[in-house]
N, CA, C and O atoms as CSV, one atom per row, in Angstrom:
chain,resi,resn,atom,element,x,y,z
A,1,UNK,N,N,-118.272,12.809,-148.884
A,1,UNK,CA,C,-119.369,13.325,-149.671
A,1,UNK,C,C,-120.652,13.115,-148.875
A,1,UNK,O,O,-120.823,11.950,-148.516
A,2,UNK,N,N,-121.780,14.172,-148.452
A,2,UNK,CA,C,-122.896,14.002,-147.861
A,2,UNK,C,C,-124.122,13.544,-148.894
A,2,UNK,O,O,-124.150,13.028,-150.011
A,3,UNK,N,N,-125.050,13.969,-148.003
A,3,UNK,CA,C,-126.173,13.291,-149.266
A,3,UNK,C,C,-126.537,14.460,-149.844
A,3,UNK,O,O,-127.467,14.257,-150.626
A,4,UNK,N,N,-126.057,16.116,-149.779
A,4,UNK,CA,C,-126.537,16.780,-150.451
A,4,UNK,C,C,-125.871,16.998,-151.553
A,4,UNK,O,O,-126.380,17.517,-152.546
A,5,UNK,N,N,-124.477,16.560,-151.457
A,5,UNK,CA,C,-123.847,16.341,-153.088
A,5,UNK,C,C,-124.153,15.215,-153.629
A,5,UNK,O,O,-124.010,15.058,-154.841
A,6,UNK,N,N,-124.611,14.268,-152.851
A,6,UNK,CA,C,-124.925,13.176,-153.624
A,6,UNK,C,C,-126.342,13.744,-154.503
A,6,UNK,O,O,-126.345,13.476,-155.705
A,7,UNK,N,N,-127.378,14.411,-154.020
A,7,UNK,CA,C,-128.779,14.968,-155.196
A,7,UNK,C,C,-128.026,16.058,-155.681
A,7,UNK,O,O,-128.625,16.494,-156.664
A,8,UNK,N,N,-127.130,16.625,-155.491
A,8,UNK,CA,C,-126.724,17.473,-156.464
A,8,UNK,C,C,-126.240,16.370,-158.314
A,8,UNK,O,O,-126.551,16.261,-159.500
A,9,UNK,N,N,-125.478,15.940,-157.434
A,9,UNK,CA,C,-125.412,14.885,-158.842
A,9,UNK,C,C,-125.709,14.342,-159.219
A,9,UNK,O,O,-125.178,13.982,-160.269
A,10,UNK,N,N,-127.106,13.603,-158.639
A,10,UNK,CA,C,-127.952,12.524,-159.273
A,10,UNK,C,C,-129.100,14.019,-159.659
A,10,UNK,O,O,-129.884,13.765,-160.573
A,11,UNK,N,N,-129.162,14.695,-159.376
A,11,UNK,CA,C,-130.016,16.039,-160.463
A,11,UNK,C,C,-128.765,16.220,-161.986
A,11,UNK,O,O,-129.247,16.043,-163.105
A,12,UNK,N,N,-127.675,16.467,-161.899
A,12,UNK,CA,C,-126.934,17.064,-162.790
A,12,UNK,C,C,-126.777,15.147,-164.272
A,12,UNK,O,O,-126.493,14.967,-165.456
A,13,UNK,N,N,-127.161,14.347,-163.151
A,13,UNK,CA,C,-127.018,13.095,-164.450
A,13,UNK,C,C,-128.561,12.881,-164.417
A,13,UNK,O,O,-128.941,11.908,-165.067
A,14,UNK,N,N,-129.260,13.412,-163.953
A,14,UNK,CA,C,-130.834,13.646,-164.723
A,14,UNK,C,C,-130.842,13.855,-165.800
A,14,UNK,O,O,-131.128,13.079,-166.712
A,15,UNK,N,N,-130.257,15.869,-165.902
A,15,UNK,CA,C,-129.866,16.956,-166.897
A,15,UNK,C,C,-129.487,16.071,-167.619
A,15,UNK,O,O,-130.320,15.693,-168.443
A,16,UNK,N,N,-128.243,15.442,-167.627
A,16,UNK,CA,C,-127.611,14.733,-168.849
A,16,UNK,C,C,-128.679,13.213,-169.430
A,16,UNK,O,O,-128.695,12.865,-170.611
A,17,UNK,N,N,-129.258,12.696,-168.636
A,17,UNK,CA,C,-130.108,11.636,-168.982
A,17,UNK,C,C,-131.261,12.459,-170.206
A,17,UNK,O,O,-131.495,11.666,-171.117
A,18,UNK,N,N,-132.025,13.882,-170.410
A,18,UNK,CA,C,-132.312,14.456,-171.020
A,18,UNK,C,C,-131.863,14.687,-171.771
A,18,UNK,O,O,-132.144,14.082,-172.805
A,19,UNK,N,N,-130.939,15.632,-171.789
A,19,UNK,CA,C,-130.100,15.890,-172.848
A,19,UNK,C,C,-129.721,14.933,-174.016
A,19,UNK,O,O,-129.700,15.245,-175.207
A,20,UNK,N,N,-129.412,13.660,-173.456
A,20,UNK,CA,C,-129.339,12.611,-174.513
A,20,UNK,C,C,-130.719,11.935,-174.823
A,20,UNK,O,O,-130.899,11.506,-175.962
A,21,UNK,N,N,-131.478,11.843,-174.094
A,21,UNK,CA,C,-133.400,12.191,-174.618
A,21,UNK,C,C,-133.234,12.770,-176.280
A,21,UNK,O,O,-133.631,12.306,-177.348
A,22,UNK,N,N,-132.451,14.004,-175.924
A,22,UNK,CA,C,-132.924,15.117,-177.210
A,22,UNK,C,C,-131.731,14.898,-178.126
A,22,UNK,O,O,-131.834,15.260,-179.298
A,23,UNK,N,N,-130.547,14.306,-177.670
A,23,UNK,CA,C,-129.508,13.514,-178.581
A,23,UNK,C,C,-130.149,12.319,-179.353
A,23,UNK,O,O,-130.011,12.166,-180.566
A,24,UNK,N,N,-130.864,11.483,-178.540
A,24,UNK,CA,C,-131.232,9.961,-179.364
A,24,UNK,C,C,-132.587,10.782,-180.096
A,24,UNK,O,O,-133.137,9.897,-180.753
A,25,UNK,N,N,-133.197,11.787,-180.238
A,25,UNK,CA,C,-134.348,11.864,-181.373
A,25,UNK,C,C,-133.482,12.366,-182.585
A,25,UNK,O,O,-133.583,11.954,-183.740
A,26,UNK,N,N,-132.538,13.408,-182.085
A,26,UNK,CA,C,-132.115,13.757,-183.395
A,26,UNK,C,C,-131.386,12.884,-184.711
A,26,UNK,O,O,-131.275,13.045,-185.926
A,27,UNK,N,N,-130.953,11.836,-183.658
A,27,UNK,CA,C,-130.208,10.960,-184.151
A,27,UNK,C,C,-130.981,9.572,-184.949
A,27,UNK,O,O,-130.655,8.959,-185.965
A,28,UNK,N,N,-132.173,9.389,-183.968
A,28,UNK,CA,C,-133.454,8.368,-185.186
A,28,UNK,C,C,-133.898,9.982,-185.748
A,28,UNK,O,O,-134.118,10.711,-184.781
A,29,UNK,N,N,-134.008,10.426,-186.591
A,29,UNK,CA,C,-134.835,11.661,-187.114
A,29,UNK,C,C,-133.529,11.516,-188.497
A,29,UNK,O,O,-133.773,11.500,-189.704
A,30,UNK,N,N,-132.188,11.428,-187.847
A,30,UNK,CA,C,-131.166,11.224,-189.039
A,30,UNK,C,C,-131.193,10.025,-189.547
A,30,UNK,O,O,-131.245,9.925,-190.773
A,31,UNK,N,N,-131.160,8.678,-188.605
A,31,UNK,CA,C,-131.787,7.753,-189.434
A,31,UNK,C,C,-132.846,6.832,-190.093
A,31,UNK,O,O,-132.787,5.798,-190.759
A,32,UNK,N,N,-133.899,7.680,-189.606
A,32,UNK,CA,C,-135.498,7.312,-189.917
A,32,UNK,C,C,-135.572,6.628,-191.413
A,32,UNK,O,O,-135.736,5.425,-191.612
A,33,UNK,N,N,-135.413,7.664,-192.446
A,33,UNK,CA,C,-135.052,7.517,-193.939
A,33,UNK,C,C,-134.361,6.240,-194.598
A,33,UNK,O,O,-134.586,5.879,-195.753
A,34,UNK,N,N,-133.474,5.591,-193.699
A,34,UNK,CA,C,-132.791,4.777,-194.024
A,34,UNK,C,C,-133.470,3.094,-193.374
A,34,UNK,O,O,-134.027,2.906,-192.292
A,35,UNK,N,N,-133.230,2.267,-194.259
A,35,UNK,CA,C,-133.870,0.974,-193.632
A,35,UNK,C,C,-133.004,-0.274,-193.145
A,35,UNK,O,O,-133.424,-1.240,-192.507
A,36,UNK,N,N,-131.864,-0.070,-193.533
A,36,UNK,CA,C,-130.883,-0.798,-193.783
A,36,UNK,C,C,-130.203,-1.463,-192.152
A,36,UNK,O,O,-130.274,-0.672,-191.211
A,37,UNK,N,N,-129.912,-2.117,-192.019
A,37,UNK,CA,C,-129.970,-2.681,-190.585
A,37,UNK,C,C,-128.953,-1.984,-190.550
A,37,UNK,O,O,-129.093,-0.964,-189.876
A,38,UNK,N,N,-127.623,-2.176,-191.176
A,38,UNK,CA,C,-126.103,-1.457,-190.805
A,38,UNK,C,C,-126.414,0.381,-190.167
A,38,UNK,O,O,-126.078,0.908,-189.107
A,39,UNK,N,N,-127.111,0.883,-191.254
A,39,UNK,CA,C,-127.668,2.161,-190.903
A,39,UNK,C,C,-127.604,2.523,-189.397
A,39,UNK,O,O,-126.782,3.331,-188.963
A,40,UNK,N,N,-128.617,1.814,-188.534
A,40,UNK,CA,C,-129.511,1.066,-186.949
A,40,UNK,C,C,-128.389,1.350,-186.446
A,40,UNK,O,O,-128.252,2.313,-185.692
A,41,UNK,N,N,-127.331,0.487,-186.813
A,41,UNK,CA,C,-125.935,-0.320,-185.742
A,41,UNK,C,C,-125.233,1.047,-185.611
A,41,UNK,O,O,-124.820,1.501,-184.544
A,42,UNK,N,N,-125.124,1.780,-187.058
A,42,UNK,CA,C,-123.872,2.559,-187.022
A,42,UNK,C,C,-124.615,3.957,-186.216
A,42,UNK,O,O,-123.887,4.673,-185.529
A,43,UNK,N,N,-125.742,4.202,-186.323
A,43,UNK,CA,C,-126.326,4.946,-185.561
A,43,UNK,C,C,-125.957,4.951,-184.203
A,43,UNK,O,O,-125.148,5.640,-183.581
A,44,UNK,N,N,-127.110,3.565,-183.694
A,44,UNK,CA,C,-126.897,3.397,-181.989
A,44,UNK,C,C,-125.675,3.247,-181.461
A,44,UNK,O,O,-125.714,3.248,-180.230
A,45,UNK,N,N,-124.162,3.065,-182.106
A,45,UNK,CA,C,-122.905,3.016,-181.739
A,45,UNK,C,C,-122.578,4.769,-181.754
A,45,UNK,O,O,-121.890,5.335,-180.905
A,46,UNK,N,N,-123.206,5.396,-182.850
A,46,UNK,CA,C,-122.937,6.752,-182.673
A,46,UNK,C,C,-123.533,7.468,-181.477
A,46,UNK,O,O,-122.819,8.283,-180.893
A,47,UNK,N,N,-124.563,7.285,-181.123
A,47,UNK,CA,C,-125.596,7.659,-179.937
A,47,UNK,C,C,-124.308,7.298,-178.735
A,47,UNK,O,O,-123.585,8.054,-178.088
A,48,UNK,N,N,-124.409,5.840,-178.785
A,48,UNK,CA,C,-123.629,5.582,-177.584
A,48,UNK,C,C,-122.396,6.328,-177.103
A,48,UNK,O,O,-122.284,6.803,-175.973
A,49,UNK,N,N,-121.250,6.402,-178.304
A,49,UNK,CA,C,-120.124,7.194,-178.634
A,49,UNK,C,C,-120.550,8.700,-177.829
A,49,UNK,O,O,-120.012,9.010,-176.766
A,50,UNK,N,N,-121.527,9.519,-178.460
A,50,UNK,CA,C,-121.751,11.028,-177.851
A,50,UNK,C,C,-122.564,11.193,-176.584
A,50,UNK,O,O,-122.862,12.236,-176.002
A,51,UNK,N,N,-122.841,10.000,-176.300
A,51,UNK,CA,C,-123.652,9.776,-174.764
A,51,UNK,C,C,-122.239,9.711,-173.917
A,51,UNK,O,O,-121.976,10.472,-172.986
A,52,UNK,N,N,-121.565,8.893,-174.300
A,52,UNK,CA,C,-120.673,8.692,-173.651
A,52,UNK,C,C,-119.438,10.202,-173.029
A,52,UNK,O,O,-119.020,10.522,-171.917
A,53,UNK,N,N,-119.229,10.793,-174.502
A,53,UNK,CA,C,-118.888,11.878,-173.971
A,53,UNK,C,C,-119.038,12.926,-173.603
A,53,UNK,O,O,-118.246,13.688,-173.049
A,54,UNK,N,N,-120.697,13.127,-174.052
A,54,UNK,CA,C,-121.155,13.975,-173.216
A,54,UNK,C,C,-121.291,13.556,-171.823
A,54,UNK,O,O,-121.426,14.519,-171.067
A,55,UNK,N,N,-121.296,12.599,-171.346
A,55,UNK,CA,C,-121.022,12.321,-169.752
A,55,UNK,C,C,-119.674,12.298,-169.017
A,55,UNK,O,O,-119.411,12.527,-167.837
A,56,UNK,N,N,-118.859,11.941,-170.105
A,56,UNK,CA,C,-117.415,12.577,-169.512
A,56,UNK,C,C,-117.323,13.954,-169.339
A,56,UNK,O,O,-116.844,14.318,-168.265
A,57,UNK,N,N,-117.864,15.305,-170.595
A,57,UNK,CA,C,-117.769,16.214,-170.185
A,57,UNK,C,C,-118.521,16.990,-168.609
A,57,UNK,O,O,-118.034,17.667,-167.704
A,58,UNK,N,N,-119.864,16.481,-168.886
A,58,UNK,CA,C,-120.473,16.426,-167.592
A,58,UNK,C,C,-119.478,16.339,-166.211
A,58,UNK,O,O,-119.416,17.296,-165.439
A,59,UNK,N,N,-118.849,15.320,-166.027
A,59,UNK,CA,C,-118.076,14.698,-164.939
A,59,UNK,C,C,-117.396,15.698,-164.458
A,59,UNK,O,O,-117.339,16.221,-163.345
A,60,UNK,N,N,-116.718,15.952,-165.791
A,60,UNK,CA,C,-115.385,16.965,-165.833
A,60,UNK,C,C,-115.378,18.393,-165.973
A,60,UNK,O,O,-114.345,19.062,-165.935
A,61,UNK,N,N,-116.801,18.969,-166.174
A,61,UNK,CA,C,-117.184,20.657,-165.750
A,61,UNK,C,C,-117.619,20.649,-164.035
A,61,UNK,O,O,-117.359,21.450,-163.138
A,62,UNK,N,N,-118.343,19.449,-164.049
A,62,UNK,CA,C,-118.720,19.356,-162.702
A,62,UNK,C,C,-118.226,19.279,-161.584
A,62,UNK,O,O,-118.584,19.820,-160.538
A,63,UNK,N,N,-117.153,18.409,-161.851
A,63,UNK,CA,C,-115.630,17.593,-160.940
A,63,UNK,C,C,-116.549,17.007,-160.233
A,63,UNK,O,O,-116.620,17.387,-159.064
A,64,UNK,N,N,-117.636,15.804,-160.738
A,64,UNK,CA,C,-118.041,14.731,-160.485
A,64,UNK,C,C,-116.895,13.323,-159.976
A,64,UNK,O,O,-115.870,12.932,-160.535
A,65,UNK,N,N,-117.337,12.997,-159.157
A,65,UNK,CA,C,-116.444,12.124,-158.063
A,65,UNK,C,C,-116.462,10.479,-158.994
A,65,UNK,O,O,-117.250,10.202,-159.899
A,66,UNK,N,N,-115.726,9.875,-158.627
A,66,UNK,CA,C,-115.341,8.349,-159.175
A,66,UNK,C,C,-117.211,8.620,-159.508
A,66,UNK,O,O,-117.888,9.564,-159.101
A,67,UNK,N,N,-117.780,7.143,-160.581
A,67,UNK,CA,C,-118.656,7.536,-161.132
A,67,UNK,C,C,-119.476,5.722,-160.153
A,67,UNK,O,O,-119.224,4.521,-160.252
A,68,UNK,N,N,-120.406,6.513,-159.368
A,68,UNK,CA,C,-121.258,5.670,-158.893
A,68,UNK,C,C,-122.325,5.271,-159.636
A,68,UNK,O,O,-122.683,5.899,-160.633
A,69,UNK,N,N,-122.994,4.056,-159.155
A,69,UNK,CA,C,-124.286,3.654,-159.437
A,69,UNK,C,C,-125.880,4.615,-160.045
A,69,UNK,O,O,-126.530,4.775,-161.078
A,70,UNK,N,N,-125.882,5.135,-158.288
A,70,UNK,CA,C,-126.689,6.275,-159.078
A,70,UNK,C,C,-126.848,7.329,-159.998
A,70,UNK,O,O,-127.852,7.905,-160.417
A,71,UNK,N,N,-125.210,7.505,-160.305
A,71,UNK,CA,C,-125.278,7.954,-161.227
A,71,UNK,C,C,-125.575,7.712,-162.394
A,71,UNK,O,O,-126.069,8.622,-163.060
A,72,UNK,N,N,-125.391,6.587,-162.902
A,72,UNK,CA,C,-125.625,6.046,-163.920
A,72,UNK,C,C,-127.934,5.755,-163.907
A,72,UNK,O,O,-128.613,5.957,-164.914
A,73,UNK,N,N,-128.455,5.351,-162.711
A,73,UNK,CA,C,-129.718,5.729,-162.213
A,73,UNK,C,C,-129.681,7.018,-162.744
A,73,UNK,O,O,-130.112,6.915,-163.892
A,74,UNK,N,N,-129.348,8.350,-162.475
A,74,UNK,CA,C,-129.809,9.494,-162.618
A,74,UNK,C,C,-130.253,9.656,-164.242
A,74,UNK,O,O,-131.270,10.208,-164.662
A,75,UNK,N,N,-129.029,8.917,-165.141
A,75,UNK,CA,C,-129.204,9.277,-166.391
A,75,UNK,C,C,-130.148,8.398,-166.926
A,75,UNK,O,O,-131.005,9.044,-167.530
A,76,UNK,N,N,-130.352,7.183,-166.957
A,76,UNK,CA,C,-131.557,6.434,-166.971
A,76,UNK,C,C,-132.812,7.423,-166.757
A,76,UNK,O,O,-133.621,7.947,-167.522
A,77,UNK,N,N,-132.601,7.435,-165.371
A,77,UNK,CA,C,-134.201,8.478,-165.201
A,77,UNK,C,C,-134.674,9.463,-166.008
A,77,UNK,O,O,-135.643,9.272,-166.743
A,78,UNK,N,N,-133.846,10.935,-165.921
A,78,UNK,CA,C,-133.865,11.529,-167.498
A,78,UNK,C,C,-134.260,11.288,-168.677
A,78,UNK,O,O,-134.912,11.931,-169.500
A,79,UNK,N,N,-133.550,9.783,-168.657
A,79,UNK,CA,C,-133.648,9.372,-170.605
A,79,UNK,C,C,-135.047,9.367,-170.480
A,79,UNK,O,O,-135.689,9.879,-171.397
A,80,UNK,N,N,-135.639,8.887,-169.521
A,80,UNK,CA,C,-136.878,7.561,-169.470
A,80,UNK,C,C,-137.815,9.645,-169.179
A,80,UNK,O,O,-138.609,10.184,-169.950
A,81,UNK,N,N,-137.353,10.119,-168.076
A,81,UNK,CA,C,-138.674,11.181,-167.986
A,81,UNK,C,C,-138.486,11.846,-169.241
A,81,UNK,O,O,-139.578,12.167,-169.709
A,82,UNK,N,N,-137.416,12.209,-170.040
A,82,UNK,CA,C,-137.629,12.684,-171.644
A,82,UNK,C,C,-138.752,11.889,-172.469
A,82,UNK,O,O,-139.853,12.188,-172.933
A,83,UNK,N,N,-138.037,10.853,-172.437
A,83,UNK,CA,C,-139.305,10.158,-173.194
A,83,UNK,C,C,-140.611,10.196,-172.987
A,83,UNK,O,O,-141.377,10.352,-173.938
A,84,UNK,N,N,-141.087,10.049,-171.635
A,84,UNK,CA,C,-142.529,10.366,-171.067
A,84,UNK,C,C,-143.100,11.688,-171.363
A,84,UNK,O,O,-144.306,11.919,-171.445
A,85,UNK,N,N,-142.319,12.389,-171.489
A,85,UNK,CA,C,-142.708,14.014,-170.994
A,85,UNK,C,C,-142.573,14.780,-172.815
A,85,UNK,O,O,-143.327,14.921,-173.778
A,86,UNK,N,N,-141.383,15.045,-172.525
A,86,UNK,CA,C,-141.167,16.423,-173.276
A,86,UNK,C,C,-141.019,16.020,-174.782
A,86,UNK,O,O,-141.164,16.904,-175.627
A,87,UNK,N,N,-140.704,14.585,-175.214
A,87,UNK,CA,C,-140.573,13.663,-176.432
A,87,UNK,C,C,-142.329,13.475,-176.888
A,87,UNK,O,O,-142.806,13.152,-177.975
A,88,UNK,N,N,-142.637,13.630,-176.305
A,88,UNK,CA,C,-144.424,13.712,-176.935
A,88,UNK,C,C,-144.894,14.991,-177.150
A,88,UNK,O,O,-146.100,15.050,-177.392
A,89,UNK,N,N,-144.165,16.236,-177.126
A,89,UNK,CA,C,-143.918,17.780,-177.434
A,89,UNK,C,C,-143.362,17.444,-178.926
A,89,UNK,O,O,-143.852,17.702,-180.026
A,90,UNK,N,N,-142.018,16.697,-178.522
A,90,UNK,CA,C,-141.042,17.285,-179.898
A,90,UNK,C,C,-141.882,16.153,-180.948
A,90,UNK,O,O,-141.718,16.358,-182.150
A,91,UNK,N,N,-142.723,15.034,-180.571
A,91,UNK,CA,C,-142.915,14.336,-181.319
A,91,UNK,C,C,-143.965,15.300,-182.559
A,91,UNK,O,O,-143.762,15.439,-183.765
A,92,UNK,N,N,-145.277,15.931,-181.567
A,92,UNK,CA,C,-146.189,16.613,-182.037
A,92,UNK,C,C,-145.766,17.614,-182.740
A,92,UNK,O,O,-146.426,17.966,-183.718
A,93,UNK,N,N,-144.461,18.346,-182.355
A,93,UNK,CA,C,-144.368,19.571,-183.580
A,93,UNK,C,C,-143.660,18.561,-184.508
A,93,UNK,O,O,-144.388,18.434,-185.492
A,94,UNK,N,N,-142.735,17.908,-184.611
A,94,UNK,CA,C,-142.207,17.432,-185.815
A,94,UNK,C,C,-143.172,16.282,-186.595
A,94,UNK,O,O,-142.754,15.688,-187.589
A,95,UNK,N,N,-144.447,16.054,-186.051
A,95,UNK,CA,C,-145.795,15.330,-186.757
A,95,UNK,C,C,-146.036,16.693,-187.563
A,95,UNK,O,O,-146.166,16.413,-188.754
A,96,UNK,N,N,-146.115,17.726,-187.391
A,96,UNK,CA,C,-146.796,19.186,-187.785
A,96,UNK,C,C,-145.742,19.523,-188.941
A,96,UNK,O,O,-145.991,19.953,-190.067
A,97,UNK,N,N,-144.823,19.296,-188.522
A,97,UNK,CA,C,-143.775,19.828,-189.521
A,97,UNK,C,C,-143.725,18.700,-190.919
A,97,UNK,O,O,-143.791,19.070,-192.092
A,98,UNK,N,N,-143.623,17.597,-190.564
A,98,UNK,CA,C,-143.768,16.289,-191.450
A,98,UNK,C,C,-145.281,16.320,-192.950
A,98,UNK,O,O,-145.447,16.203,-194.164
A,99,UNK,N,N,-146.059,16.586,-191.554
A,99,UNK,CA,C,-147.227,16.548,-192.437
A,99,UNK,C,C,-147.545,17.926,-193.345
A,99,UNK,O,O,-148.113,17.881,-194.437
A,100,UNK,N,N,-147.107,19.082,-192.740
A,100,UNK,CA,C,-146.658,20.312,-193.713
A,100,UNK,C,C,-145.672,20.113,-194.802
A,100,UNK,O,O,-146.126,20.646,-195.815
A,101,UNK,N,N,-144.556,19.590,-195.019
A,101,UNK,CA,C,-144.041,19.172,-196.087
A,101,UNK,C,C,-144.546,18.243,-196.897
A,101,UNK,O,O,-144.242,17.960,-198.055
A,102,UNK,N,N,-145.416,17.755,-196.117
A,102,UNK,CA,C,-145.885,16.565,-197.341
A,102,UNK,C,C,-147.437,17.144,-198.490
A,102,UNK,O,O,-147.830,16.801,-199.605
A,103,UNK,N,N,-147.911,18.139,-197.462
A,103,UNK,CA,C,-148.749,19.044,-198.199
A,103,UNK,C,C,-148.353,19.735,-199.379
A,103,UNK,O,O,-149.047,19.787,-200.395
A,104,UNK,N,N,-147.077,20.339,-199.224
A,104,UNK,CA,C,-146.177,21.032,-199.758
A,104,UNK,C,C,-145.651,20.217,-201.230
A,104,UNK,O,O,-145.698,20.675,-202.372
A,105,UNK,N,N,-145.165,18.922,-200.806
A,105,UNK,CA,C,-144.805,18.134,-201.861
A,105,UNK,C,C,-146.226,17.789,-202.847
A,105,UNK,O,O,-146.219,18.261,-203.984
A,106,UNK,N,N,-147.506,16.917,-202.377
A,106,UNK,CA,C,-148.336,17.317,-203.107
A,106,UNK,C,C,-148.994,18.332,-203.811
A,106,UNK,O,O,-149.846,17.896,-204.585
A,107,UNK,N,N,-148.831,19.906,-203.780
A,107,UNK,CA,C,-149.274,20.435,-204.132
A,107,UNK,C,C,-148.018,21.090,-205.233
A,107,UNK,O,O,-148.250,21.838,-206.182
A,108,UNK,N,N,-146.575,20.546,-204.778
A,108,UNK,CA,C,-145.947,20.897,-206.205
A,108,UNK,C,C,-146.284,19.428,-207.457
A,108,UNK,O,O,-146.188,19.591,-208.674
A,109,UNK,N,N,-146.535,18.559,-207.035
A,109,UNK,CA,C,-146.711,17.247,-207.365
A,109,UNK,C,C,-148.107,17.688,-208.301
A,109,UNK,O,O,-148.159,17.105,-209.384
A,110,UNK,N,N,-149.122,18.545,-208.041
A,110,UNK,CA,C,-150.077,18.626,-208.676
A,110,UNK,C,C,-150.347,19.745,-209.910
A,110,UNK,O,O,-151.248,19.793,-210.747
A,111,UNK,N,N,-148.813,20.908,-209.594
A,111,UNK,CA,C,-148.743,21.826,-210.558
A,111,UNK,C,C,-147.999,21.027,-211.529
A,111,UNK,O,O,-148.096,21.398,-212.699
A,112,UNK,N,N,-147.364,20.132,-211.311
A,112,UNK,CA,C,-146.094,19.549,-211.582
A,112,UNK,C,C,-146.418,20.231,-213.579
A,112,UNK,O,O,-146.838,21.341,-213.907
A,113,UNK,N,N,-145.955,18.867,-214.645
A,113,UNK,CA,C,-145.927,19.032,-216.011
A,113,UNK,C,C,-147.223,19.280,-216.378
A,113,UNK,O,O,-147.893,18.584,-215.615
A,114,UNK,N,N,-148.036,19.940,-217.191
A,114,UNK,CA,C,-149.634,19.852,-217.455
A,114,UNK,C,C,-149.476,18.888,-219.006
A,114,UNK,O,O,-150.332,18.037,-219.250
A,115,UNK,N,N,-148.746,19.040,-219.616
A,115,UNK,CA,C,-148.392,17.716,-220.401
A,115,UNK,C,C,-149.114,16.460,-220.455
A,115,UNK,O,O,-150.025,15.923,-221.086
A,116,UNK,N,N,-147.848,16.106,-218.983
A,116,UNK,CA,C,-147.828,15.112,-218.670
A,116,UNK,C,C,-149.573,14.886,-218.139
A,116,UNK,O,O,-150.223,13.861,-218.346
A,117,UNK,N,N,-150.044,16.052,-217.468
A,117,UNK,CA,C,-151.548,15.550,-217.221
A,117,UNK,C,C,-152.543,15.288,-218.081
A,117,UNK,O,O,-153.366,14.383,-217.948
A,118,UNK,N,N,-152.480,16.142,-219.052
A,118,UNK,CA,C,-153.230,16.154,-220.265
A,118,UNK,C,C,-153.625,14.618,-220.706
A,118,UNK,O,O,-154.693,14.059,-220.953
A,119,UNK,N,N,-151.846,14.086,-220.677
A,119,UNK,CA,C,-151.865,12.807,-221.737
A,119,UNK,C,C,-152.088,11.725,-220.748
A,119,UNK,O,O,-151.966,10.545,-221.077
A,120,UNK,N,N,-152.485,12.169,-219.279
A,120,UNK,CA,C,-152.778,11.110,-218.315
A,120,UNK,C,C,-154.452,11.046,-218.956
A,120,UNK,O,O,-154.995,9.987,-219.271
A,121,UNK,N,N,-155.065,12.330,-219.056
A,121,UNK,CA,C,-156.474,12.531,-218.483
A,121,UNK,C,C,-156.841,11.815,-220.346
A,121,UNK,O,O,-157.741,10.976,-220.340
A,122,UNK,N,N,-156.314,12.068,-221.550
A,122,UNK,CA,C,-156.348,11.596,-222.397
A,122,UNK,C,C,-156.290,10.355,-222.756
A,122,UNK,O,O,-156.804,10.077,-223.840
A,123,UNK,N,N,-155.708,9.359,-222.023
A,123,UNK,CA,C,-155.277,7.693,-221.943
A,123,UNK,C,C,-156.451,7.212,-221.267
A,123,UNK,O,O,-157.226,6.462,-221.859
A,124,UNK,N,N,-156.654,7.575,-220.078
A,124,UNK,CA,C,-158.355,7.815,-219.443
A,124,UNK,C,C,-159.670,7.658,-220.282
A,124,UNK,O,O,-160.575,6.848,-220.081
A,125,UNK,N,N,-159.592,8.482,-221.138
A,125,UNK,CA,C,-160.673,9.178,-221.550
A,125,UNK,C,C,-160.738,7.520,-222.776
A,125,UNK,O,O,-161.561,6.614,-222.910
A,126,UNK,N,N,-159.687,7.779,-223.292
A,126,UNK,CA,C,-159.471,6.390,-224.259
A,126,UNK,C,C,-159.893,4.893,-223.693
A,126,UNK,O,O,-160.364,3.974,-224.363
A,127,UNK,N,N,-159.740,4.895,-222.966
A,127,UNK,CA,C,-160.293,3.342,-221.737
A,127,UNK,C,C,-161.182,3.387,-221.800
A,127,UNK,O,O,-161.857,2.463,-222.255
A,128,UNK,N,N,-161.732,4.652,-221.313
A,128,UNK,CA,C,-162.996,4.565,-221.310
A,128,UNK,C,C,-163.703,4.890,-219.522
A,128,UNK,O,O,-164.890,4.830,-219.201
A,129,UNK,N,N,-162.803,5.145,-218.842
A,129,UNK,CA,C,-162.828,5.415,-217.406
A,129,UNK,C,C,-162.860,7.284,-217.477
A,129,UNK,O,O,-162.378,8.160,-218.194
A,130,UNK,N,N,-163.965,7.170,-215.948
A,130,UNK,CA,C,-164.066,8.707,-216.282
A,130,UNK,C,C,-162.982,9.286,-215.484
A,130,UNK,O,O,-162.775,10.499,-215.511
C-alpha cells in the first residue's frame, strides 16, 4: 500500500467521521426530551452500535485494508471538523425551527378556552390585581 491509498482512506474515514457528526445530533435531538440517566447510556451505546457499523460498511464498500491507526485518526478528525464547522449550521436552523414551534405553541396556548380566561381575568379582578 503507498501513501496515496493511504489519503485515500484517511479522506474516506474523514467522510465517515462526519457522517457520524450528523448520526450523534440526530441521536441527542432523540434524546434531548428525556432526562433520565438510563435514557444517556442507552443512547450513547446506540450511537456507538451504528458508528460501529457504519464503519464496517465503509471498510467493506471500500475494501479498506486490516484497519490501522489512522484510520481510526481520520474518523476522529471528521467527528471533531463536524462539530467545528457544519454542527453550528445544523445547530442554527434547528434553534429556528425550535423557537418557531414554540411561537406556535404559545399562540395556540393563547386562543386556547376563553372560559377558562374569562374566569382567570375574573378571580383577578376579585383580588383586586389589575
Amino acid at each position: 500500500m503507498n501513501g496515496g491509498d493511504q489519503f485515500f482512506i484517511f479522506l474516506v474515514c474523514t467522510l465517515c467521521g462526519i457522517v457520524s457528526g450528523v448520526l450523534y445530533d440526530f441521536i441527542y435531538c432523540v434524546r434531548y426530551p428525556f432526562r433520565a440517566l438510563w435514557v444517556r447510556i442507552a443512547t450513547d451505546i446506540l450511537f456507538f452500535l451504528l458508528f460501529a457499523g457504519l464503519f464496517l460498511f465503509v471498510s467493506v464498500v471500500f475494501s479498506l485494508p486490516a484497519v490501522r491507526f489512522y484510520m481510526f485518526g481520520g474518523c476522529l478528525a471528521g467527528f471533531f471538523l463536524y462539530l467545528k464547522s457544519f454542527h453550528k449550521i445544523v445547530a442554527f436552523f434547528a434553534e429556528k425551527i425550535y423557537n418557531g414551534m414554540c411561537k406556535k405553541r404559545k399562540a395556540k396556548e393563547e386562543v386556547g378556552c376563553p372560559r377558562k380566561r374569562r374566569a382567570v381575568y375574573r378571580r383577578r379582578r376579585q383580588e383586586g390585581s389589575p
